[in-house]
N, C-alpha and C positions, 0 to 999 in steps of 0.2 A: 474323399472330400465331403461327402454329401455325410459321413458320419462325425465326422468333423464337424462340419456346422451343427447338427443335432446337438453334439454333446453342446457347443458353445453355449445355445439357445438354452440347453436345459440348467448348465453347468451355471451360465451369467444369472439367470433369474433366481436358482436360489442364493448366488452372494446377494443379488439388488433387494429381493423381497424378502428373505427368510433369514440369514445368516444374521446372526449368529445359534439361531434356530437348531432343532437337530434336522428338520424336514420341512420342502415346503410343501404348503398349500395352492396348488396348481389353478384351480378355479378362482381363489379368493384373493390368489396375491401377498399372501405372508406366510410367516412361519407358523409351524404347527409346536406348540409349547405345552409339555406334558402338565396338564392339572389347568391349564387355559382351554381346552377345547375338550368335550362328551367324550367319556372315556370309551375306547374300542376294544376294552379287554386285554386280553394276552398281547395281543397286537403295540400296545403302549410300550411293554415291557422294553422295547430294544432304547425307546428313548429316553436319556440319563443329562439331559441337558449339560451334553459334552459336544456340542458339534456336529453331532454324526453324520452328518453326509459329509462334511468336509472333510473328515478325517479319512471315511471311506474313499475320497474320490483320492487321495495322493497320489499315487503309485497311478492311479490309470491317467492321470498330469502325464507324466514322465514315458507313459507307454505311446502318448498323442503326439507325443515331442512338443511339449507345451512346459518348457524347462522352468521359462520364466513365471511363468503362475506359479508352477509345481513351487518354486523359493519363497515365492509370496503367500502362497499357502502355507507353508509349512513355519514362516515366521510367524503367522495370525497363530495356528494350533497352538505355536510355543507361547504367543503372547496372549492368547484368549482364554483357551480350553483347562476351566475348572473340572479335575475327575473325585473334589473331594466331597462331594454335592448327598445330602440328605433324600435320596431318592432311591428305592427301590429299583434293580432293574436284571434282566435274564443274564445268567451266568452264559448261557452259550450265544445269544447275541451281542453280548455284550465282548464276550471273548473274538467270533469270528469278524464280525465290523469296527469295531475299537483297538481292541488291542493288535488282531491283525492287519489292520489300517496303521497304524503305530510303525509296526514291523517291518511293512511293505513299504511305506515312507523313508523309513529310515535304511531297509536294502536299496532302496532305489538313489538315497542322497549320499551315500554313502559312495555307490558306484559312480555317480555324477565327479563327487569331489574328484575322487580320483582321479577322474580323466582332465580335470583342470578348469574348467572355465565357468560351471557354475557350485555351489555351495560350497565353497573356499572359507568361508565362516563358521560353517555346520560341525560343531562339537560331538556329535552324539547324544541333542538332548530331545530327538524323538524316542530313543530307545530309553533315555533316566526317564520318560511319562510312561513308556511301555511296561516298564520294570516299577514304576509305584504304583499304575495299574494291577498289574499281576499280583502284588500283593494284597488288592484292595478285591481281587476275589479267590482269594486262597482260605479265607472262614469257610465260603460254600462245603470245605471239602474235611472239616470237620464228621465225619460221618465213622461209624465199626469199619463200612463195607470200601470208603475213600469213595463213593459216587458223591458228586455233590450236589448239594441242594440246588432247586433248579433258577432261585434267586438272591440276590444278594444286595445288600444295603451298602452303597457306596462309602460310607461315613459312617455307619455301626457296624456295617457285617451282618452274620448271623445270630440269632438265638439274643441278641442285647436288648433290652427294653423297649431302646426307642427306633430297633431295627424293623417288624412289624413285615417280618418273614422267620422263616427258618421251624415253620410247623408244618411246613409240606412235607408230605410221605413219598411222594413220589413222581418220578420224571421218565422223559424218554429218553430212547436209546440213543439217537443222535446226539440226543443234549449233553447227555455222558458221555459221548464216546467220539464228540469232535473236539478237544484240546489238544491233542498232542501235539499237531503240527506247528501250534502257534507257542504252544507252553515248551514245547523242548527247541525250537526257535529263540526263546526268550533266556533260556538256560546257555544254550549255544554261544549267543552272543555277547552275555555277561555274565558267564561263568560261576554262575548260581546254580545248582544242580535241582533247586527245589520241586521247581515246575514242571519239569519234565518227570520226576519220580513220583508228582501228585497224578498224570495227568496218566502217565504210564499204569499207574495201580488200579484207576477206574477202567483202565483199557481191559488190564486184567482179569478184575472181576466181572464186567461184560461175559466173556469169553468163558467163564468158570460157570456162568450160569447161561451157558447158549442149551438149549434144549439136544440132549444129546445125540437119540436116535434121529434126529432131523439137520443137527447142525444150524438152526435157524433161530434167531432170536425175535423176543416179540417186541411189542412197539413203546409201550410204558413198563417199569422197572419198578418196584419198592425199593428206595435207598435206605433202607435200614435192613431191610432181611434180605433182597433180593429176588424177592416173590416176583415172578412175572404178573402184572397185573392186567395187560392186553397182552392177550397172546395171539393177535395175529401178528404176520410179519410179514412183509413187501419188503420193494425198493423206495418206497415212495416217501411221503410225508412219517417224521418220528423215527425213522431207521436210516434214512442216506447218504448220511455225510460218515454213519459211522464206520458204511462199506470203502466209500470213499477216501478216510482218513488210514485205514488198514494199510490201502495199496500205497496211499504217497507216504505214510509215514518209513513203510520201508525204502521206496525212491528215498525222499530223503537223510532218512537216519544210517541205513544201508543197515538193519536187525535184519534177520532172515525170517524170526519167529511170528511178525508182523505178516511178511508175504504170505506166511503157511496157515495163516489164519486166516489171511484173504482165501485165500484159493481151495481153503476147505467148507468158508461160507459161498465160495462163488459157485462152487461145485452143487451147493446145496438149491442156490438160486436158480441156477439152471436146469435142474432137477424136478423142481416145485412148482417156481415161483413164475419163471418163463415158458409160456404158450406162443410161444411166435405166432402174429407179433406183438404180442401183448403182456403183458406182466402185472398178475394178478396175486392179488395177496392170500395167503393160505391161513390155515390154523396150524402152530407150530407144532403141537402133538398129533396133527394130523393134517399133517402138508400134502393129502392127496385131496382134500377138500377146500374150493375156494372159500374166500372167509366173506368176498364181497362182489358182486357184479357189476365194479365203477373204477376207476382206476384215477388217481389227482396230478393232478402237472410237475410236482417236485421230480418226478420219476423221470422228466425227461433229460435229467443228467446222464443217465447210468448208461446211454449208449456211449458217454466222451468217455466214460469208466472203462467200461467196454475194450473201446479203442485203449486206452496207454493199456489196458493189460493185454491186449493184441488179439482179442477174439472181436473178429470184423463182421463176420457177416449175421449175428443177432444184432452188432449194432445197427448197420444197414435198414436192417427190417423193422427192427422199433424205432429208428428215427422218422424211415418212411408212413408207416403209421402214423406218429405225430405229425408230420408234416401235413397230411391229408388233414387229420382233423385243424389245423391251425389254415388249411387252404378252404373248408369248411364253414366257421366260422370269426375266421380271422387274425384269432388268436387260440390260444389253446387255453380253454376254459381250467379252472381252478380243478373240476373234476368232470369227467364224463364218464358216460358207459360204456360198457363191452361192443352195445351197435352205435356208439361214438356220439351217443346224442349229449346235450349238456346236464351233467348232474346239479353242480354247484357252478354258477353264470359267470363270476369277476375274472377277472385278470387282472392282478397289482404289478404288471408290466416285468414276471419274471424273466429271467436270464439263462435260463437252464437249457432251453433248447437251443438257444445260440452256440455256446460254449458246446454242446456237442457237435452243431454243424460245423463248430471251428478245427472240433480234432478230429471230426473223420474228412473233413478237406486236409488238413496236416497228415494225415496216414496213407489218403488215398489219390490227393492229385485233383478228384473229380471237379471239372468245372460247375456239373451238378448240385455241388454244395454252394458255389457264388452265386446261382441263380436263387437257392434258398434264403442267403444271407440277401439280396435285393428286394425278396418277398416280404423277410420280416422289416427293412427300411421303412419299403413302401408303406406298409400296414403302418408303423410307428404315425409316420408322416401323416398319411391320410385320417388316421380315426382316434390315435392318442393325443396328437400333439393340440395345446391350445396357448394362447398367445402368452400365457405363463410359464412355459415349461411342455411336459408330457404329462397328460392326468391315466392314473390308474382307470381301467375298465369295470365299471360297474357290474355289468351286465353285457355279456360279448352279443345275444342277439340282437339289442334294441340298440349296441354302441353308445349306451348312455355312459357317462362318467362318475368318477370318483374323487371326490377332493385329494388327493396324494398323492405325491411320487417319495417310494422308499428309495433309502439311501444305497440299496445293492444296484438300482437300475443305472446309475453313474459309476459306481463301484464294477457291473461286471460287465452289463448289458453293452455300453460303448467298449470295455476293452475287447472282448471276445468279436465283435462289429468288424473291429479295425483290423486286428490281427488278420479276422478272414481274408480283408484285402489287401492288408500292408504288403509291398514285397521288403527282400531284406535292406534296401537300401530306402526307406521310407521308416525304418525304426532307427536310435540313437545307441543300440545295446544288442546283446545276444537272447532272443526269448527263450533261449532253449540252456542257457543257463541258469534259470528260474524253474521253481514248479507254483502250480497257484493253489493257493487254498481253495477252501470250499467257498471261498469268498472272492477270490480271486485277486486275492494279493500274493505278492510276490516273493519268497523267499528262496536266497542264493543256494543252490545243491552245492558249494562249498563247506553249508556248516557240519556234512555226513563228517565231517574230519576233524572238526574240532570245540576243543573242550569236551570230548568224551569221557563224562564225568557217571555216568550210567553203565554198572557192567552187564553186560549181554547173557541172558539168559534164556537159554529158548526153551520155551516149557509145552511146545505145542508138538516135538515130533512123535508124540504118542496117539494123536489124533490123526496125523496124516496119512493115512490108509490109502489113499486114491492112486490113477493113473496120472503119473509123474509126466505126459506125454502131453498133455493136454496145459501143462506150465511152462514148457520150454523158453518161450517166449519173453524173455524179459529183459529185453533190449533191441531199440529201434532196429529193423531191417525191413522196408518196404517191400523189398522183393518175397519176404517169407509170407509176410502181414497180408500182402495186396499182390496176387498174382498180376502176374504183367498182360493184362487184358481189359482191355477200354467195356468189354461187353460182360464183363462177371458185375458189376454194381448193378447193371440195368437189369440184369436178370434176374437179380432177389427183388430190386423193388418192381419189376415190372408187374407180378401178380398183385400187389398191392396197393397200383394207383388209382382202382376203384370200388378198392375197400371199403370205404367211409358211405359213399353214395348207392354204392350200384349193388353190393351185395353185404350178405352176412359174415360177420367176422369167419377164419376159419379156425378150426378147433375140435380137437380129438375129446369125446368127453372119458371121463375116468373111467367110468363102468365099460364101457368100448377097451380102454385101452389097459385093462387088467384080463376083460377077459378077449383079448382078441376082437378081431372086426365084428362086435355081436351084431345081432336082427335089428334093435333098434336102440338109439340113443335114451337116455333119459328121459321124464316126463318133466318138460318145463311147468314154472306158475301160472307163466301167461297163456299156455297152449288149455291147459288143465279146463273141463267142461264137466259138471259133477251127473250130468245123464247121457254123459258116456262108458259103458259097463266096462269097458277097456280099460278105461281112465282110474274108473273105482278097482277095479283087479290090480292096475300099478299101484295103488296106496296101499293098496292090501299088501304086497309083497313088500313095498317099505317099510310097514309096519305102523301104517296112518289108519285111522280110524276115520270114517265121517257119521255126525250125529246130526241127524236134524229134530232141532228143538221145538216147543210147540209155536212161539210165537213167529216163528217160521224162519230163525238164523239159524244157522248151518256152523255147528264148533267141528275141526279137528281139531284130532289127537294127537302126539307118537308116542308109542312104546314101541323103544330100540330093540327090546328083547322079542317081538315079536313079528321085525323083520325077518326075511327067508335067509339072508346071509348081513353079514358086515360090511361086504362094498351096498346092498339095497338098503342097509341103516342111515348109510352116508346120504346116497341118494336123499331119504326120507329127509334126512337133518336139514340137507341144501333146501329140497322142495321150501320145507318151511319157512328157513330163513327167506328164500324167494317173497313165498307168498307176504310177509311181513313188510319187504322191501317193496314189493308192488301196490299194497294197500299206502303206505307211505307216496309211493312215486304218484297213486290217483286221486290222494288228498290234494298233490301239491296240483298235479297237474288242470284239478276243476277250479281254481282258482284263474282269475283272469294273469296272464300275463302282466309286467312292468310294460309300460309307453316312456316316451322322450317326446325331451324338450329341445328342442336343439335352436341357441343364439346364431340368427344368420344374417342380421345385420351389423355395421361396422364400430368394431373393430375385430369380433369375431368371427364371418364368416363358415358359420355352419360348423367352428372348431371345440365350440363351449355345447355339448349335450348332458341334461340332466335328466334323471331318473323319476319319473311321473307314477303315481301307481291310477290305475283304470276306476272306470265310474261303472256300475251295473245297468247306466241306461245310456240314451243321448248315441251321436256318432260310434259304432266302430269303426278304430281306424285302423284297425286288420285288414277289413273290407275297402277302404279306401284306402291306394297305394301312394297317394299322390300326397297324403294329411290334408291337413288344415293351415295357412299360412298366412300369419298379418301382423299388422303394428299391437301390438300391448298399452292397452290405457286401464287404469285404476277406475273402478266405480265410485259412485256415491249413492246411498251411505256404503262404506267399505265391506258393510257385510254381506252387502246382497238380497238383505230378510225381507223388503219393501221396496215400493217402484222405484226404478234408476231414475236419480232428478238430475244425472247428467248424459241426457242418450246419445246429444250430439258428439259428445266426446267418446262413445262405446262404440257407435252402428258403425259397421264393418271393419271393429276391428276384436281381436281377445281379449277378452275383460281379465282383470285381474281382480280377487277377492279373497275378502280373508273369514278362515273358518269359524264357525260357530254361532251361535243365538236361532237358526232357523236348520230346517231339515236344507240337503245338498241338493236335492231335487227341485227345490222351491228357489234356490239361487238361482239353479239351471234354467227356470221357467223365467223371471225377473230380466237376466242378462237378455236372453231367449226373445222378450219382448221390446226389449230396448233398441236390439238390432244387432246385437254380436254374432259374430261367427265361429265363437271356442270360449272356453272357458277357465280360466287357472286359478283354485284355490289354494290357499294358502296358508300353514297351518300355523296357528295363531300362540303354539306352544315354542318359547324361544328358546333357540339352540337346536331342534329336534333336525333330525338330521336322516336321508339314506344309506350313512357310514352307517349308526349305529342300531335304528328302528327298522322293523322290518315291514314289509310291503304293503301301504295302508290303501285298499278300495273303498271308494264311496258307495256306498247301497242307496235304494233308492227309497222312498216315503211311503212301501205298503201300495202304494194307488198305481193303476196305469201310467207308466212313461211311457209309451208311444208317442206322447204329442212333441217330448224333446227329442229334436234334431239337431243338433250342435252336439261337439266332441266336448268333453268335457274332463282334465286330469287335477289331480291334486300332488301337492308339493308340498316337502317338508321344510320348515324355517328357513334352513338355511340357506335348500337350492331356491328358495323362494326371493331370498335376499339377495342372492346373486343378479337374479334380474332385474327388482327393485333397487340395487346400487346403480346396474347397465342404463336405469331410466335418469335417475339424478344426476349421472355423466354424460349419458349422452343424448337424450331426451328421446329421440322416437328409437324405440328396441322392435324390432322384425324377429317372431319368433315363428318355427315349424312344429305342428304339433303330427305326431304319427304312433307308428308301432313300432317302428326304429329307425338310429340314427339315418340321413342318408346322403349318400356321395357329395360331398361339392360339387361337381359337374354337372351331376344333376342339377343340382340345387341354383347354379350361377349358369344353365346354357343359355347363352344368348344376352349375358351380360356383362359389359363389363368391368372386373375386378381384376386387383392386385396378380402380377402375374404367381409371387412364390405361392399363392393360397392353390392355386392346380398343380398337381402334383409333378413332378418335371416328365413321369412316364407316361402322362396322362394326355395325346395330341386332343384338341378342342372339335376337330373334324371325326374325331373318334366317337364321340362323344353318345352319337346313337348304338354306336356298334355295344357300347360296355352297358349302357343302358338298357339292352338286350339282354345280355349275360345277364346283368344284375337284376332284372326280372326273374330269368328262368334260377337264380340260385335262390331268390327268393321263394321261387316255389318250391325247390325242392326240399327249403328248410321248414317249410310251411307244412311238408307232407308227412313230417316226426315231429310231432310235438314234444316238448322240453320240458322236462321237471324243472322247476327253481329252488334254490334257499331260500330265497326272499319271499317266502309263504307268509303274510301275516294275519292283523284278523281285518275280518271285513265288518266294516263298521257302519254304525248309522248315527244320527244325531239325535237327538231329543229335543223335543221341543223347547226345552228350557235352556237349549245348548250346550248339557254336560254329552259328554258322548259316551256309547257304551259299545263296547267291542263283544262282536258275538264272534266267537271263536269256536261254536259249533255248528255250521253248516244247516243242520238238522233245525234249528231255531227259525231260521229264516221264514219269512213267509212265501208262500208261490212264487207272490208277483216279484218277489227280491231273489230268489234263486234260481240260477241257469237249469234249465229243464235238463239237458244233457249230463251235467254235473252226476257225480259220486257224492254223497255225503257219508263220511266215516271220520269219527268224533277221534278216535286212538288210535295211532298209528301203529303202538304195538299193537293191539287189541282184535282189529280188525281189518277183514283182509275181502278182496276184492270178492261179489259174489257166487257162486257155486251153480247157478241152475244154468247158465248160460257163457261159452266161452268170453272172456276176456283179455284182449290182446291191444293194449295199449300200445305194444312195440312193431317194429313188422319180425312177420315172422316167416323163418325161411321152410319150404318145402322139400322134400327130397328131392333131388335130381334137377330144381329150379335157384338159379342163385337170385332172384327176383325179390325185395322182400315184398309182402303183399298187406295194402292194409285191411285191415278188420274194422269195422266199425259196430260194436255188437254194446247191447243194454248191461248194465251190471248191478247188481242186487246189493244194496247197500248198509245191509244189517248184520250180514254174514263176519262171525267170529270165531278166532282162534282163543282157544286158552292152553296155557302149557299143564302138562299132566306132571305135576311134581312129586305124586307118588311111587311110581317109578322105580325098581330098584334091578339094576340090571345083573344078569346072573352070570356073565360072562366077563371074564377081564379084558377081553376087549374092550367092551362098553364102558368101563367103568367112571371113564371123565364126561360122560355124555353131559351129565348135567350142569359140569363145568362149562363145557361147551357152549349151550344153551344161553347162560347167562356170561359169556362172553360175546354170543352174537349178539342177544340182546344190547349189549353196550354199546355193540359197534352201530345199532345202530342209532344211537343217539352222537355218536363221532361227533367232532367240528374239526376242519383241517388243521 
């Protein structure tokens, strides 16, 4: 019931404010209209100004038993939804959200008519938009190799003039290599053979070009020669649906040659790629080396994968894994690390861990899984949800928000919800007559029979060398799947429920585990101390050089060839990559954390939190746990630069102002005098946004701020706007200023409000006890500092009011830079100091699971250069330097 409601609340607000929109805007109350709002990049691509969430949500109507919308929706799609639109937009979002939304629609109306009572009218004209769609991205596939281009112009296609795509080189594997399901669906059910043998040929050529000795494909593709262009390869983001799509294309097509292709990449996965419990992305020509020490939230599909292929107990263990870091931080951040801290902060409210807590409940019984599916409600309820809808997570430590909710969070997130607690007589259908896309639409396992217009070819059993014993599995049997014992689940995750907090991941490293249990592990980056002669003897055998130059920075080296063997080359290769990674992780990390804004007066109640970026002087409200809390009034003049001539309207409460004409500090000092108790600036640049800008700090004037005491954040346009509309509607706005978002209960004990705004698990007499808790997690999150994305430059104003971003650290003067801080200009370039240990992470000791913090000085000049003369003499080595500048890429990634 209580998921039920969610969907309504999300489901009603975007038909009321957005539709005919493709998404709404959660914060702002309308629709998000591509070329109306600051572009987000790649991220725009799935919007084609077709509907899209409505089209998406179809089939999850019909799965709610919400019959009568479901008709009413699907009359709007027939009567609304133009797909002949002059827009650019992604072939594979476009394919699994649209056209699979199309499909799923039309399985699901289809099965309705039948049974009699509702779409008695329904022709089959969601499948004629599905089938003009399909044609409308069959140019992409124009290609030598049949991979298609990875965008397509709704109304030209490809390569046409006024198309203004079809000069890209190259896509990822996913992107290529999820059609099938939906394309030979759409063959299936109108007897068009086209789609399925476009869609089949790119499956093809993937598979032609998987890295042989490895089995493993990498993450981006050349669609013209097939050049691997990244060559690392995980589960995760760029590769997972194409694992994904292997195993149900067989479920549903019933080809054999699909499974053997699964089970020879899965074979390879489990091999490489999974460290229980963790799954870590490798280099494909050398999948004994990790490629990265972070792992991104897409991956947490692959234990539902897991499960229908019937290997239980890795799923188990990576579920439990994620579970910890999402009981950690609330949600499961975009990417984290190995010791689970946050790499990349947002959360866009995906749906992947749901959907597997759904199938290993379906496989295994556990009640265990209903208390996880109660967990991710509650989280929903308490920190996403705002009187619009559900807003995406900006930032999971601060719980600040993000203007968006995409259209798969209707699409998957409430189906996989329900399902975990539907029983069978609470559904209108048979779910298990269905299998779901990657998307999680519906398609009947009826069409393996018909229209088999594709003759079967199996071109894979020259590859399948493996133990045949370990695929047996390929049809439901719980008693095989899930021995019959209440105490086998608890047992795998039991060593794991204090994984995240209490100790270091566990993990065999390579060099250990080729030669045997050796004397010692590897030499970590962060352990690494350059007047340790030990330390310098391990680089020596790597084959690392250290040079100190005269101006006193510290370059390595590596020459691969003058490692002691080929697993210490690895070694060497990893260390560096480390060290690259961790000058990176301390750039981001000496920048001040994002703060929140959080609306807690009505009609909000503490639901609306915005992304603040921090002032270099004035209140920390790290240090104060409680924030800063009061009514919001405008100054005069608006800018702050000269005495407040409205003070009675300021004293005791947050001034609001808007940027520019005077330094930030001098605002600070003005409000500061007048009588306020915080400060909100406002950035005077319209439109600018924390979708799109990154993390903007105010610096301070060069002079002493000590005399400012008041907390002080800055806001970009638009979250600025948000509270200056909350004032024009509702006159007094009460806002919380802090370090991050915080509880309702907190925030309302002892007062009274609305009963739905506390959460239904939440008793009011509790109230000290969670309060409690929520202190000591606070600490503990306190005691691992966090890299962010949202690094950006830290700014000061000019006297004349232009502003200039100093984006090098090293510029700054004293009194504007954190004495503690790192200053390092290049993230490739330069790498954490060398004279003295550095250990930003904790780090574990032998025989102590404890990790321990370090707090040590680090030397801020120290660099690496790569040695590109190099010419290794052995064939082993020979791709090192391929290598190389495929780390380097990686680390420039964006998810």
């Amino acid at each position: 019931n209580q998921v039920l409601e969610m969907f309504d609340h999300a489901y009603s607000n975007y038909m009321e404010h957005a539709y005919p929109a493709d998404e709404l805007m959660p914060l702002t109350c309308r629709g998000r209209v591509r070329g109306q709002e600051p572009s987000r990049g790649d991220v725009d691509d799935a919007l084609g100004k077709f509907s899209l969430t409505l089209i998406d949500t179809l089939d999850t109507l019909v799965v709610l038993n919400k019959t009568k919308e479901f008709e009413e929706a699907v009359k709007k799609v027939i009567k609304d939804v133009n797909l002949d639109n002059d827009i650019v937009v992604s072939v594979f979002e476009t394919n699994i959200r649209v056209l699979g939304g199309l499909l799923g629609g039309h399985s699901v109306a289809i099965m309705l008519k039948e049974k009699g009572e509702y779409m008695q009218w329904y022709n089959g004209e969601l499948l004629q938009m599905a089938k003009e769609l399909g044609y409308k991205l069959l140019p992409a596939f124009n290609t030598t190799s049949g991979l298609p281009y990875p965008r397509v112009n709704l109304k030209f296609g490809v390569r046409h003039p006024e198309a203004r795509t079809g000069t890209e080189t190259d896509t990822c594997t996913a992107c290529a290599g999820t059609l099938i399901l939906e394309f030979a669906a759409l063959s299936r059910f109108t007897g068009t053979s086209i789609f399925e043998e476009y869609a089949r040929k790119a499956l093809d050529f993937i598979w032609e070009k998987r890295q042989r000795s490895s089995n493993l494909v990498g993450v981006t593709i050349n669609i013209h020669t097939g050049d691997w262009v990244r060559k690392d390869s995980g589960v995760g983001a760029g590769i997972d649906s194409y694992y994904e799509y292997l195993l149900k294309a067989y479920v549903l097509l019933g080809d054999d040659s699909f499974l053997e292709r699964f089970n020879t990449h899965y074979d390879a996965i489990m091999r490489y790629i999974s460290q229980p419990p963790l799954l870590l992305d490798v280099h494909i020509h050398k999948p004994m080396l990790n490629a990265r020490t972070w792992m991104d939230s897409l991956l947490a599909f692959f234990p539902g994968l897991q499960v229908l292929k019937g290997d239980i107990r890795p799923a188990i263990e990576t579920h439990e894994m994620l579970y910890q870091v999402i009981k950690k931080h609330n949600f499961l951040p975009e990417a984290f690390t190995t010791d689970f801290r946050v790499h990349w902060a947002q959360h866009p409210l995906r749906p992947e861990f749901a959907e597997s807590t759904y199938f290993l409940y379906k496989a295994t019984g556990d009640p265990y899984y209903l208390e996880v599916g109660k967990t991710l409600i509650e989280n929903l309820n308490k920190y996403a949800r705002v009187p619009c809808g559900f807003a995406a997570m900006k930032d999971v430590r601060t719980g600040s928000h993000e203007d968006r909710m995409d259209s798969f969070f209707l699409a998957e997130m409430f189906k996989y919800l329900y399902l975990l607690f539907a029983d069978k007589e609470d559904m209108i259908f048979d779910i298990e007559d269905y299998i779901f896309t990657t998307e999680a639409h519906l398609l009947p396992l009826w069409l393996s029979t018909t229209n088999q217009t594709i003759s079967k070819k199996n071109t894979t059993t020259e590859y399948t060398e493996l133990d045949d014993s370990n695929f047996d599995w390929t049809c439901p049997n719980t008693q095989i799947l899930f021995p019959n014992d209440p105490m086998f689940a608890q047992s795998i995750r039991e060593p794991l429920k204090n994984v995240v907090d209490k100790s270091c991941p566990r993990g065999i490293s390579r060099a250990e585990e080729s030669l045997g249990s050796g004397p010692k592990p590897p030499l970590r980056a962060r352990d690494f101390m350059a007047s340790n002669p030990e330390h310098l003897e391990i680089l020596k055998k790597m084959g690392v050089s250290l040079i100190h130059l005269k101006d006193g920075r510290v370059q390595l080296v590596q020459h691969a060839v003058q490692a002691a063997s080929s697993l210490d080359a690895e070694d060497g290769l990893r260390f560096m990559q480390e060290m690259i990674e961790l000058s990176s992780q301390q750039q981001k990390e000496q920048q001040l954390p994002p703060r929140a804004v959080q609306i807690v007066s009505h009609p909000f109640f503490g639901r609306v939190v915005l992304t603040a970026g921090p002032a270099q002087f004035g209140m920390d409200l790290s240090k104060h746990k409680a924030g800063t809390r009061g009514f919001v009034a405008t100054i005069k003049p608006y800018n702050g630069c000269s005495e407040i001539t409205n003070p009675e309207a300021v004293k005791e409460k947050i001034a609001l102002m808007q940027r520019g004409q005077c330094m930030f500090a001098e605002k600070a000092r003005n409000i500061q005098k007048a009588g306020a108790i915080g400060g909100i600036v406002i950035d005077d640049n319209e439109g600018s946004s924390s979708d799109t800008a990154p993390l903007f700090q105010m610096a301070g004037d060069g002079k002493n701020t000590d005399d400012i005491t008041i907390p002080m954040l800055f806001l970009f346009n638009k979250e600025g706007n948000i509270i200056l509309d909350a004032i024009r509607e509702y006159e007094a706005v009460e806002v919380l200023l802090s370090d991050k978002a915080k509880d309702r209960a907190t925030i309302f004990k002892g007062k009274m409000i609305p009963n739905y705004i506390i959460d239904s698990n939440l008793e009011m007499e509790n109230v000290d006890q969670k309060l409690s808790e929520n202190d000591s997690h606070k600490q503990n999150s306190e005691e691992t500092p966090s890299a962010s994305q949202d690094v950006g430059a830290v700014s000061e104003e000019s006297e004349e009011g232009e502003s200039s971003d100093v984006t090098d650290p090293d510029s700054l003067s004293p009194a504007d830079a954190d004495s503690d801080s790192t200053s390092i200009s290049n993230q490739d370039s330069y790498i954490p100091g060398t004279d003295e240990a550095s250990a930003p992470e904790p780090a574990c000791t032998q025989g102590d699971h404890q990790p321990q913090e370090q707090k040590t000085e680090t030397e801020s000049n120290s660099k690496v250069n790569w040695d590109n003369k190099v010419q290794p003499m052995e064939s082993i080595l020979a791709d090192w330097n391929e290598d190389i500048e495929a780390f380097e890429m990686m680390e420039k990634d964006e998810l």
